[in-house]
MDTraj code that builds the backbone (N, CA, C; nanometers):
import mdtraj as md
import numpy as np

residues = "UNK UNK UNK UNK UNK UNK UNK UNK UNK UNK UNK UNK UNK UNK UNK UNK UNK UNK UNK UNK UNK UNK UNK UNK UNK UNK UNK UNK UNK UNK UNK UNK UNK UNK UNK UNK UNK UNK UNK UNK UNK UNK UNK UNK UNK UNK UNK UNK UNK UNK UNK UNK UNK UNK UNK UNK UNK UNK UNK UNK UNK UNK UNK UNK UNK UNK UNK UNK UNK UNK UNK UNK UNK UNK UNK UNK UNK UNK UNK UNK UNK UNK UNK UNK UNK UNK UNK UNK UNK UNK UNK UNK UNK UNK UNK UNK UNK UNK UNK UNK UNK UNK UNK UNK UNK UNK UNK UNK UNK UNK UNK UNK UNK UNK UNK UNK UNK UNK UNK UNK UNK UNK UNK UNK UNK UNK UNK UNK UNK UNK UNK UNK UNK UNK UNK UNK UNK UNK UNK UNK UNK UNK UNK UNK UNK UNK UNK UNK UNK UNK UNK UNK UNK UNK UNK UNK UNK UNK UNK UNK UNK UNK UNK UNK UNK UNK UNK UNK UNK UNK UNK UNK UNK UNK UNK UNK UNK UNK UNK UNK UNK UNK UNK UNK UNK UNK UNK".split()
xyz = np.array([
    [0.7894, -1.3804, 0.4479],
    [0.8624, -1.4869, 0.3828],
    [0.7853, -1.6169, 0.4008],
    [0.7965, -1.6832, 0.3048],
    [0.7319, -1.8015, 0.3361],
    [0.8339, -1.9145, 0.3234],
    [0.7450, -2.0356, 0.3821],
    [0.8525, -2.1064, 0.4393],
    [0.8338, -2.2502, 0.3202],
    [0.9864, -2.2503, 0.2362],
    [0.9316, -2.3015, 0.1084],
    [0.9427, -2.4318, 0.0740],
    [1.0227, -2.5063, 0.2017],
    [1.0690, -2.7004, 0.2408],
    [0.9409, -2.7437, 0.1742],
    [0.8258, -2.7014, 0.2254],
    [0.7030, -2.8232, 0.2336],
    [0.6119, -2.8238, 0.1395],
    [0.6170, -2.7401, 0.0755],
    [0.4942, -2.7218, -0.0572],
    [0.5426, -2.8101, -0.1582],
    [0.4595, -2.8450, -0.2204],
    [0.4382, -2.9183, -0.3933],
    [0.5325, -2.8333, -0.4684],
    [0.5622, -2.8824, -0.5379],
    [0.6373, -2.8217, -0.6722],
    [0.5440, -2.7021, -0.7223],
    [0.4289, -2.6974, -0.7370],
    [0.3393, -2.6372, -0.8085],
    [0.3596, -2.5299, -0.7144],
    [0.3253, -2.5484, -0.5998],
    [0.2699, -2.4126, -0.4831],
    [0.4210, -2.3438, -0.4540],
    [0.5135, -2.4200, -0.4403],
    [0.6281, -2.3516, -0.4508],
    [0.6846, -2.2440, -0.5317],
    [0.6498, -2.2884, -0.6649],
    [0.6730, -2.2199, -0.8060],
    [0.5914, -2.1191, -0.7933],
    [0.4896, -2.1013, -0.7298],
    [0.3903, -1.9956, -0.7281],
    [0.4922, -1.8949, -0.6218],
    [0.4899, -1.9501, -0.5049],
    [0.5672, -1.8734, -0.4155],
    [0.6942, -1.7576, -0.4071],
    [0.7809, -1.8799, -0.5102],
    [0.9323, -1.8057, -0.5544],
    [0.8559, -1.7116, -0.6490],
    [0.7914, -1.7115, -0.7549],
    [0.8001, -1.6651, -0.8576],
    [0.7200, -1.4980, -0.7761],
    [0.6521, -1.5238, -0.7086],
    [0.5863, -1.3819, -0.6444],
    [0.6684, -1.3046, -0.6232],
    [0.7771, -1.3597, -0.5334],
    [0.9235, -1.3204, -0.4760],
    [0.9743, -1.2328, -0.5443],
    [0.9482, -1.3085, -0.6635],
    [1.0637, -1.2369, -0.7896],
    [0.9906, -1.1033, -0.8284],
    [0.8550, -1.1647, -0.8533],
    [0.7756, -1.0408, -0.9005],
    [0.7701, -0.9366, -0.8459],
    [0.7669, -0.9500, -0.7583],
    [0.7635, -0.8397, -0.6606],
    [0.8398, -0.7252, -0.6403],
    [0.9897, -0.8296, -0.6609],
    [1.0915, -0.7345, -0.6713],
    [1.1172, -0.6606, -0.7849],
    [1.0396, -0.7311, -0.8493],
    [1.0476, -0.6803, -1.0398],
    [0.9536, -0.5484, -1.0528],
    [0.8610, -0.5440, -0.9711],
    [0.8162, -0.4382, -0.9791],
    [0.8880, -0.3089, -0.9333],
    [0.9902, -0.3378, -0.8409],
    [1.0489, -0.2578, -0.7268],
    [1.1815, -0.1785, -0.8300],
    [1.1955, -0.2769, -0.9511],
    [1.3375, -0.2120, -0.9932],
    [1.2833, -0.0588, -1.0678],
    [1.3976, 0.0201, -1.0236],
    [1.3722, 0.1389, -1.0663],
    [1.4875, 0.1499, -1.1864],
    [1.5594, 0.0749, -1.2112],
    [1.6718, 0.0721, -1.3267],
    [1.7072, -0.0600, -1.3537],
    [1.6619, -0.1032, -1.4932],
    [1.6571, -0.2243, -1.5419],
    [1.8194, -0.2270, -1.6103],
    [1.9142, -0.1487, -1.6030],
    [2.0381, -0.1527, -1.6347],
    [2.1335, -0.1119, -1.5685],
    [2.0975, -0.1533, -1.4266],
    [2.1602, -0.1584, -1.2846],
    [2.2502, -0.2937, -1.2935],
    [2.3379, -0.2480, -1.2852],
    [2.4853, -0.3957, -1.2515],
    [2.4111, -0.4984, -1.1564],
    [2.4094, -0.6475, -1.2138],
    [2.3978, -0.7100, -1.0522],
    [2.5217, -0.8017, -0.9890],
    [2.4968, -0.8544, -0.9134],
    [2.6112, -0.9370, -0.8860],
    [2.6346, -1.0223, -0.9487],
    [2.6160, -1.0746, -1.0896],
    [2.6687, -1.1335, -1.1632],
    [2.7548, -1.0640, -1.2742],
    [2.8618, -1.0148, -1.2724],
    [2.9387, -0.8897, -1.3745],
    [2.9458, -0.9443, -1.5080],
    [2.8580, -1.0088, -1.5571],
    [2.8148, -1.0049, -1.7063],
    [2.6955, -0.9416, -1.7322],
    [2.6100, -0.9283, -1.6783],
    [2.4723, -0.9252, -1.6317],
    [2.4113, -0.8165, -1.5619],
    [2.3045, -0.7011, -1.6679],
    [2.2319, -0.6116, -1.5839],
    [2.1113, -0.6494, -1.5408],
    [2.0527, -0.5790, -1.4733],
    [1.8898, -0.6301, -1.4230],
    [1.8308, -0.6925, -1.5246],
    [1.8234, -0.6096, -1.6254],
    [1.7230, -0.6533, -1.7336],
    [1.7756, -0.8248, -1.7981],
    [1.8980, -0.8328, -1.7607],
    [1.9332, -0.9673, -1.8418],
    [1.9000, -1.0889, -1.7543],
    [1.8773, -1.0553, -1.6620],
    [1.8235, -1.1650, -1.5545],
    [1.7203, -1.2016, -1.6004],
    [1.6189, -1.1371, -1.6357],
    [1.4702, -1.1783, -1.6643],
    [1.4874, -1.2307, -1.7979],
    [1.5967, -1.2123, -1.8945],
    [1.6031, -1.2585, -2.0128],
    [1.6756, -1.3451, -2.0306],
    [1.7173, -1.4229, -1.8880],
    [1.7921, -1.5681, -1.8742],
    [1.6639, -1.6357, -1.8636],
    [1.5890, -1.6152, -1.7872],
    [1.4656, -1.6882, -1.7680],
    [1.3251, -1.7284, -1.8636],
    [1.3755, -1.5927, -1.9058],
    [1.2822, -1.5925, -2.0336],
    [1.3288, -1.7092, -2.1413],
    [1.4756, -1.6661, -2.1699],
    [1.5063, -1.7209, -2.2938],
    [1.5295, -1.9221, -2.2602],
    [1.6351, -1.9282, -2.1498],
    [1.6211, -2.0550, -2.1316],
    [1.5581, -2.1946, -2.0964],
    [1.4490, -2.1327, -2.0075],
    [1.3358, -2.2208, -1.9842],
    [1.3011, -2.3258, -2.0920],
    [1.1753, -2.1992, -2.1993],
    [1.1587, -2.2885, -2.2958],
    [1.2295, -2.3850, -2.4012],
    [1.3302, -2.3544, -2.4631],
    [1.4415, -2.4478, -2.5041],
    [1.4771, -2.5528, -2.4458],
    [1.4937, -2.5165, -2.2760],
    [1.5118, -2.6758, -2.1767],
    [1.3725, -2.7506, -2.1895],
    [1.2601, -2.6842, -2.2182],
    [1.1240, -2.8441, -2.1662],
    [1.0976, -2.8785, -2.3029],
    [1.1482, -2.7643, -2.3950],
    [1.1509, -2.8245, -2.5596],
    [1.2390, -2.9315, -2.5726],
    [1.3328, -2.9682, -2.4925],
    [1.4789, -3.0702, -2.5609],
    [1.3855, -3.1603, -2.4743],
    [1.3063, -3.1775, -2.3756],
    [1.2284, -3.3158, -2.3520],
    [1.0712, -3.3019, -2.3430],
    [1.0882, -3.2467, -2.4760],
    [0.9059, -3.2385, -2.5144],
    [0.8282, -3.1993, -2.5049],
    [0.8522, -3.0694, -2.3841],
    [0.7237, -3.0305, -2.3546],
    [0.7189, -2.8773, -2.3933],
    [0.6441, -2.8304, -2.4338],
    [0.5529, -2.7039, -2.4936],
    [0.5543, -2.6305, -2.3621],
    [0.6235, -2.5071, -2.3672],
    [0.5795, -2.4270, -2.2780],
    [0.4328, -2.2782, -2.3380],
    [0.3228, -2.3146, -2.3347],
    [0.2153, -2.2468, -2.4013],
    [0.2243, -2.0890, -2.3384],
    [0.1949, -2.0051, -2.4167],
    [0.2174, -1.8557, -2.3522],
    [0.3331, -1.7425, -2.3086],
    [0.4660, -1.8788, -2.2913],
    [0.5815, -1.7708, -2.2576],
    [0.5892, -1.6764, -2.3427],
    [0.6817, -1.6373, -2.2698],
    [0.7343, -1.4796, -2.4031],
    [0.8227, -1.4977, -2.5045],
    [0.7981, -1.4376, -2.6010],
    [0.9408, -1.4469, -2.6969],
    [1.0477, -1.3783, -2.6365],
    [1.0679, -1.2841, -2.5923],
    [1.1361, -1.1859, -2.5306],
    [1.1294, -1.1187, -2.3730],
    [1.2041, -1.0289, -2.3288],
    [1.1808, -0.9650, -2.2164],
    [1.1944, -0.8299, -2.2031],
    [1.1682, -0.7564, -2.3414],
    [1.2048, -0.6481, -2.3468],
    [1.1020, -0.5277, -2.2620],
    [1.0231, -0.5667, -2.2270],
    [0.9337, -0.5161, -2.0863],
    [0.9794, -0.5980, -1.9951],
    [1.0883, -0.6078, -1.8924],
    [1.1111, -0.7288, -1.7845],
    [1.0243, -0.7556, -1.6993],
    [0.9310, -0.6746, -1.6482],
    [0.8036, -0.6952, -1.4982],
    [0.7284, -0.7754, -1.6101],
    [0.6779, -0.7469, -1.7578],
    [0.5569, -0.7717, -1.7749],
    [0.5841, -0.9334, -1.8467],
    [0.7485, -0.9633, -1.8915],
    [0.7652, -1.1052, -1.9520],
    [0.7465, -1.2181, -1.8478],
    [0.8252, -1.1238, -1.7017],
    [0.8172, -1.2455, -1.6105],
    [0.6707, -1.2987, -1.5880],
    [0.5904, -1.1992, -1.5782],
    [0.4951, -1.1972, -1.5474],
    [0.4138, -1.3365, -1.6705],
    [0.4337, -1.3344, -1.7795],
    [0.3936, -1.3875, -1.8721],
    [0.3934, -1.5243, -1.8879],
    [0.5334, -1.5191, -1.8662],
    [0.6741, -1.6431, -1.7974],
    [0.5508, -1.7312, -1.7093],
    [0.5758, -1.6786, -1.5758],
    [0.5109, -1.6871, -1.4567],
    [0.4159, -1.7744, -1.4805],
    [0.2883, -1.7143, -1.5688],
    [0.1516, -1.7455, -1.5796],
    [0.2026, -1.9280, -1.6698],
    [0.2811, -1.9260, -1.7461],
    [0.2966, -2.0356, -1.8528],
    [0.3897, -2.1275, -1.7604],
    [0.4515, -2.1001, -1.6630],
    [0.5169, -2.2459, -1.5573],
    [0.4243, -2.2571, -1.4930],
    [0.3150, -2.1810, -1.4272],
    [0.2093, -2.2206, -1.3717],
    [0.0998, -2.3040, -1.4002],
    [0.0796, -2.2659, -1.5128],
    [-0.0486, -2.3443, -1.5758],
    [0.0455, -2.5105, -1.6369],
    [0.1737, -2.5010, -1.6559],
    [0.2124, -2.6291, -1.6447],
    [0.2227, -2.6768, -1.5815],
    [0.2132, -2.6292, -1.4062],
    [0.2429, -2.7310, -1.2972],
    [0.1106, -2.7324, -1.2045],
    [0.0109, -2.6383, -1.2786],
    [-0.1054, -2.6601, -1.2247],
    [-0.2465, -2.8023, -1.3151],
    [-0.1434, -2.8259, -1.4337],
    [-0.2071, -2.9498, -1.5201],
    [-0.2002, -3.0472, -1.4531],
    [-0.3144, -3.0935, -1.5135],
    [-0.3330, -3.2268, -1.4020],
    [-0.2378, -3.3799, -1.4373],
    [-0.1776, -3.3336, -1.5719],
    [-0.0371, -3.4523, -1.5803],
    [0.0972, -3.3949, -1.5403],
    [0.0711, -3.2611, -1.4811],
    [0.2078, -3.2073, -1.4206],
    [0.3334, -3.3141, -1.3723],
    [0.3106, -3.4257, -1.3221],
    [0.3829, -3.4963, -1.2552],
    [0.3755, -3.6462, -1.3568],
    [0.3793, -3.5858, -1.5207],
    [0.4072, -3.7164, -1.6067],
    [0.5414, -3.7222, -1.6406],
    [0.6025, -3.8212, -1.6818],
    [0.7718, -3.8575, -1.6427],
    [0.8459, -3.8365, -1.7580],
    [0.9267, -3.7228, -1.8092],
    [0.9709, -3.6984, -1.8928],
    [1.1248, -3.7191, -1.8649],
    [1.2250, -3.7661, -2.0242],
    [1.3208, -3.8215, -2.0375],
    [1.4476, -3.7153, -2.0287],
    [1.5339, -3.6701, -1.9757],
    [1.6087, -3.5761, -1.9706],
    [1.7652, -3.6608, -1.9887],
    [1.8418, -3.6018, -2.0419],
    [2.0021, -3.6571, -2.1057],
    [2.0501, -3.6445, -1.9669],
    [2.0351, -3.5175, -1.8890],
    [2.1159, -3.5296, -1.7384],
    [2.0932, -3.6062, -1.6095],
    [1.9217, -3.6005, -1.6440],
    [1.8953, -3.6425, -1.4861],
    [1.8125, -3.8414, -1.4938],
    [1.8202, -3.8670, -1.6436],
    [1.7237, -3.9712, -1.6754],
    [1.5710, -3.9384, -1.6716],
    [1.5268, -4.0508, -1.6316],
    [1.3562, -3.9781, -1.6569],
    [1.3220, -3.9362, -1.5311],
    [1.2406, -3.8279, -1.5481],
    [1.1800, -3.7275, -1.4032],
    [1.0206, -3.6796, -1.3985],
    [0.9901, -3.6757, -1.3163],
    [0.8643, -3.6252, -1.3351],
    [0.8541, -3.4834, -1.3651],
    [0.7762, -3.3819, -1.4496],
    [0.8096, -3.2627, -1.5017],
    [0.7801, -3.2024, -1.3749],
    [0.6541, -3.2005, -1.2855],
    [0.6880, -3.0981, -1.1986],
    [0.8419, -3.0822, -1.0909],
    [0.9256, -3.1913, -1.0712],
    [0.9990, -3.1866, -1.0323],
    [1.1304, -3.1601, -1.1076],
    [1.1100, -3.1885, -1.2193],
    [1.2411, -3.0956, -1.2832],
    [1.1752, -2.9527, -1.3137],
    [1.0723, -2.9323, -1.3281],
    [1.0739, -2.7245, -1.3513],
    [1.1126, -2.7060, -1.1898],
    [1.1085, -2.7860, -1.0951],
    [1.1066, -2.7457, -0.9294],
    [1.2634, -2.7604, -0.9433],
    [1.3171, -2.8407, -0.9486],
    [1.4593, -2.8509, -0.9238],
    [1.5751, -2.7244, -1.0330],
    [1.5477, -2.7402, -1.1112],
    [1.5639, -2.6348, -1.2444],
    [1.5514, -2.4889, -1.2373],
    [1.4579, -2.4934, -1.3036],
    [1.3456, -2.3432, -1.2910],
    [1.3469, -2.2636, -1.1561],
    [1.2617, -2.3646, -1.0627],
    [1.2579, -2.2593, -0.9207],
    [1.3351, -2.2438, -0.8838],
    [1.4231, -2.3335, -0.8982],
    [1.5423, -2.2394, -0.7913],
    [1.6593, -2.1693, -0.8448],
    [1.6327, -2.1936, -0.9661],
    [1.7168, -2.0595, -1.0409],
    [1.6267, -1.9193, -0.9703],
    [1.5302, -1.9361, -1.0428],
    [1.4445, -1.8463, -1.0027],
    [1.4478, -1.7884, -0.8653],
    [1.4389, -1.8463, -0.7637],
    [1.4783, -1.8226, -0.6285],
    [1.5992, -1.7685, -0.5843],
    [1.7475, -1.8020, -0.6659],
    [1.8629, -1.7540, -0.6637],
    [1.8636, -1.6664, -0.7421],
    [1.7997, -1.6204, -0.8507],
    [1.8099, -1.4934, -0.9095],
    [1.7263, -1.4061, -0.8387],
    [1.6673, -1.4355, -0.7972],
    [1.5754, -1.3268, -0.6909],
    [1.6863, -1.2432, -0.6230],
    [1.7659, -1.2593, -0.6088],
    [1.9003, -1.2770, -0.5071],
    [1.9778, -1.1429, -0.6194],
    [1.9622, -1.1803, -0.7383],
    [2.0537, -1.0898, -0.8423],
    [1.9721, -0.9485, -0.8457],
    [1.8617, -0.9841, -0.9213],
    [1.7831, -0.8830, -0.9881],
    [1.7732, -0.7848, -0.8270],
    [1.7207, -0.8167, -0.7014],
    [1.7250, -0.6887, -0.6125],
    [1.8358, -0.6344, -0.5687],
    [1.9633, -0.7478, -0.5626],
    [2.0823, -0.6423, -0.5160],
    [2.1597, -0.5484, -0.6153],
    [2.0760, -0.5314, -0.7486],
    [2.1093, -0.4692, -0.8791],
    [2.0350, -0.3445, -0.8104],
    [1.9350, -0.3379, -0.7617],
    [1.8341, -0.1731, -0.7433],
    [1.8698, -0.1719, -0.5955],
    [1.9699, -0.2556, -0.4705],
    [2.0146, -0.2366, -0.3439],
    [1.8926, -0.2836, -0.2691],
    [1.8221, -0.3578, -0.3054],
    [1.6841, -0.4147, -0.2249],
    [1.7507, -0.5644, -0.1520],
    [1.7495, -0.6037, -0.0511],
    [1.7395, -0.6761, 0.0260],
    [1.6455, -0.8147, 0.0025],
    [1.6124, -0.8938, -0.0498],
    [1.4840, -0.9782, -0.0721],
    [1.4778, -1.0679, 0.0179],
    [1.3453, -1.1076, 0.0496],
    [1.2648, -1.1902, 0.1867],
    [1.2543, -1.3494, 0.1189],
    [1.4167, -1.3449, 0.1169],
    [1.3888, -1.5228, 0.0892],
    [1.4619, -1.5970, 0.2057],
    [1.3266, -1.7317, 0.1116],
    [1.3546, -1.8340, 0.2560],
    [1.4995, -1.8839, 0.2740],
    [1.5636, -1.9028, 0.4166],
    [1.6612, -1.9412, 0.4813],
    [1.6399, -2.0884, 0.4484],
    [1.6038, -2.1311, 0.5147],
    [1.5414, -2.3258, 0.5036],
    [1.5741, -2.3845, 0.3855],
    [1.4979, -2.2931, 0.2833],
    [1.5537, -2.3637, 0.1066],
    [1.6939, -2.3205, 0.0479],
    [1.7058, -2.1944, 0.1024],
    [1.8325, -2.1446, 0.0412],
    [1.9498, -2.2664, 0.0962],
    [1.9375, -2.3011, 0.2220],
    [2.0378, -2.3872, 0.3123],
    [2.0239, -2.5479, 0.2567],
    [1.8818, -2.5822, 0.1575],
    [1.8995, -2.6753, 0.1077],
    [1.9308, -2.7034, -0.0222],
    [1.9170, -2.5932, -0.0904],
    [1.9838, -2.5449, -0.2171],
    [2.1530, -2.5719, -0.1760],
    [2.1978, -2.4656, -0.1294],
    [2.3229, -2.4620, -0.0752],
    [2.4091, -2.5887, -0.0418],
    [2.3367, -2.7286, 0.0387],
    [2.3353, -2.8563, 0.0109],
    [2.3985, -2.9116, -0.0813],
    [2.2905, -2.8893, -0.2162],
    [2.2584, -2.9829, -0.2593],
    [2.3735, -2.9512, -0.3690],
    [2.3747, -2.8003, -0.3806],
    [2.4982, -2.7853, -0.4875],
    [2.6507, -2.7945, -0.4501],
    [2.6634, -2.7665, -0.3311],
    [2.7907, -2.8660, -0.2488],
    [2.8194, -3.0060, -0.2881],
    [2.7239, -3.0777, -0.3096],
    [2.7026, -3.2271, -0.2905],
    [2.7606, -3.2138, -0.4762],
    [2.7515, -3.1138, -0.5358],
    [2.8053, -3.1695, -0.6602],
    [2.9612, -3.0753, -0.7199],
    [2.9708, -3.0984, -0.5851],
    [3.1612, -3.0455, -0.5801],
    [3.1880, -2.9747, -0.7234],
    [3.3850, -3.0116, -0.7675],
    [3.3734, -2.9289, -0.8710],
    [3.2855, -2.9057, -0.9838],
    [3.2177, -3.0346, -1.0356],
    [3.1082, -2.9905, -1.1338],
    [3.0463, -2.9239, -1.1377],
    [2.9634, -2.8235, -1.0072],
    [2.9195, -2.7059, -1.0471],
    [2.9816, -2.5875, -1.1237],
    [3.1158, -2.5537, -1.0606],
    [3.1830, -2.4625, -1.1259],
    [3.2311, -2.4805, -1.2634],
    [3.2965, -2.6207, -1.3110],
    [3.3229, -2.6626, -1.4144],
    [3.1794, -2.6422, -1.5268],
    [3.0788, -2.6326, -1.4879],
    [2.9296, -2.6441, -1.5459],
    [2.9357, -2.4735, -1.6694],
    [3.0133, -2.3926, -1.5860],
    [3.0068, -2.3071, -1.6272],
    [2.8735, -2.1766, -1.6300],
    [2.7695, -2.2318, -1.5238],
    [2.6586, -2.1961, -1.4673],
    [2.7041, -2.1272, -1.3784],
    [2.7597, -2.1274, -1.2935],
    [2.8235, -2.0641, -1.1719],
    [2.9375, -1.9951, -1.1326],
    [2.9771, -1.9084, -1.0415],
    [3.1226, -1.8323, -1.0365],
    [3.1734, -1.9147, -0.9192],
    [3.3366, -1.9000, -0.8915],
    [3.4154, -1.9427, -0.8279],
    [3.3797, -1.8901, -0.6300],
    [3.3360, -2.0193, -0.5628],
    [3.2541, -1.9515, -0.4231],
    [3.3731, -1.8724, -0.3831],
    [3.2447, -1.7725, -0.2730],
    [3.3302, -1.6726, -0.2270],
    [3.2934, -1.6699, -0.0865],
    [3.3978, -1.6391, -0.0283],
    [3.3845, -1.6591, 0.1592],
    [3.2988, -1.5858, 0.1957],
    [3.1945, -1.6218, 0.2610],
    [3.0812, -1.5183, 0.3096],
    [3.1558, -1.4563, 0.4469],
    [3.0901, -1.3615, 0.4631],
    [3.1307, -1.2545, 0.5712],
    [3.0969, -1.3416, 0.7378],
    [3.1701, -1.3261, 0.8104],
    [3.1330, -1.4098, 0.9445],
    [3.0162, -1.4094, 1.0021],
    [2.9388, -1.4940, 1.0259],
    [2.7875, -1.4784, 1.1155],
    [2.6727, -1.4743, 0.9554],
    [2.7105, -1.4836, 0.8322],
    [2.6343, -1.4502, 0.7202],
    [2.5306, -1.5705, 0.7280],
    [2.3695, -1.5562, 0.7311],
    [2.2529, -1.6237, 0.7492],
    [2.3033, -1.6915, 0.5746],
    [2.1928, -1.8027, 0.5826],
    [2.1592, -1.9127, 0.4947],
    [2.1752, -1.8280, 0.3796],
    [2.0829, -1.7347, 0.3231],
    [2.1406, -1.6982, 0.1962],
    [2.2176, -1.6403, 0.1147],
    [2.2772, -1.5769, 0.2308],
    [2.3802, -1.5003, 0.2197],
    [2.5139, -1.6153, 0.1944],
    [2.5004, -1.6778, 0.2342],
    [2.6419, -1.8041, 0.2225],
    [2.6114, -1.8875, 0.0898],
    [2.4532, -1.8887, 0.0745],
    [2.4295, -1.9484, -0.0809],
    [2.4514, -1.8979, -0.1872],
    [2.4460, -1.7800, -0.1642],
    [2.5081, -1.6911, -0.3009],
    [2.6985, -1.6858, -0.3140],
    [2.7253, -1.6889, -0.1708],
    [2.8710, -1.6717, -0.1957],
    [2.8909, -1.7854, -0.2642],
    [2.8350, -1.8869, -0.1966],
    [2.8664, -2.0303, -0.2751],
    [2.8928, -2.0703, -0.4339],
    [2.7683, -1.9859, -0.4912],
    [2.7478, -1.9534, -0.6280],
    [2.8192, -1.8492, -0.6741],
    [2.9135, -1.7905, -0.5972],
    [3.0270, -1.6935, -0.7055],
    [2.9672, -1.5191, -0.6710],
    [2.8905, -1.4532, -0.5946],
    [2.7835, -1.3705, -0.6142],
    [2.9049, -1.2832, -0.4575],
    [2.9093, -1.1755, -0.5158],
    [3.0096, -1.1172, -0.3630],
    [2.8672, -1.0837, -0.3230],
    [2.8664, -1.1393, -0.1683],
    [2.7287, -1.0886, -0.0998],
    [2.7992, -0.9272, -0.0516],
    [2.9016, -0.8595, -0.0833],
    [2.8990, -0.6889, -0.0679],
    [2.7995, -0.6266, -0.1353],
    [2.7888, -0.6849, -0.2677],
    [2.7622, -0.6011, -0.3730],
    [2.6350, -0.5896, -0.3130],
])
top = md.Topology()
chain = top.add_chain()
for i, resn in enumerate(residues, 1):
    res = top.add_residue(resn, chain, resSeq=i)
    for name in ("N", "CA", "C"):
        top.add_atom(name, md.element.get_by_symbol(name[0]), res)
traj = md.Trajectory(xyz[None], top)
């Protein structure tokens, strides 16, 4: 596991996204239930797929290379992957784009705030769909967990998220971040 507080936006995004990959390789049934009960494995990767680009399109920016689709899921993320990378590995990565929610931001920090950590919390979906366990960081999950506290009912009202659920007694950092987000950490 790596430890994901201290990295750049860029090196981070590299980090989570391995995470994911990894596990993406691991699924043996892409139409495995996950803990989101709208949602099979395969639709996870086709949240990511599909919403990304539409979000850096509504403030301008071109995502070059994504996928149209995810109908191979290992090989879109993968595709995915390569096209947030090479945007946060540009050397205007950190030019200040205008967003309706957050005002103006620098792009590597909204694909970091956005993107990765969806990405990082779906990591969370897509393996407990095939019963895999995933090696994510405690540290970020607990500041994730934070930060979406800090925006009381509006998360749930957002309609992004399910109604939190009491984590089990003694439950580590991510395990309480998912309950947080609606996700029964049984499943």
């Amino acid at each position: 596991m790596t430890d994901l507080t201290g990295l750049t936006p860029a090196e981070r995004h590299r980090a989570v996204a391995k995470t994911f990959a990894d596990v993406s390789r691991s699924i043996s049934d892409w139409d495995a239930q996950t803990p989101v009960p709208e949602w099979r494995a395969r639709d996870v990767v086709s949240h990511l797929v599909e919403w990304l680009p539409g979000f850096l399109e509504s403030v301008g920016v071109e995502l070059i290379g994504a996928p149209a689709n995810a109908v191979a899921p290992a090989e879109a993320f993968g595709l995915l992957t390569a096209a947030v990378q090479g945007l946060l590995d540009a050397p205007d990565a950190d030019r200040v784009v205008s967003t309706p929610m957050m005002g103006d931001l620098p792009l590597n920090q909204l694909v970091d705030r956005f993107y990765t950590a969806d990405v990082f919390m779906h990591t969370w979906d897509l393996a407990r769909s095939n019963g895999i366990t995933p090696d994510l960081d405690p540290g970020f999950a607990a500041g994730l967990h934070t930060g979406l506290e800090s925006m009381g009912e509006a998360l749930q009202q957002s309609g992004q998220f399910g109604a939190p659920i009491e984590p089990p007694a003694g439950a580590g950092e991510v395990v309480s971040l998912m309950a947080y987000i609606g996700r029964d950490p049984a499943h």
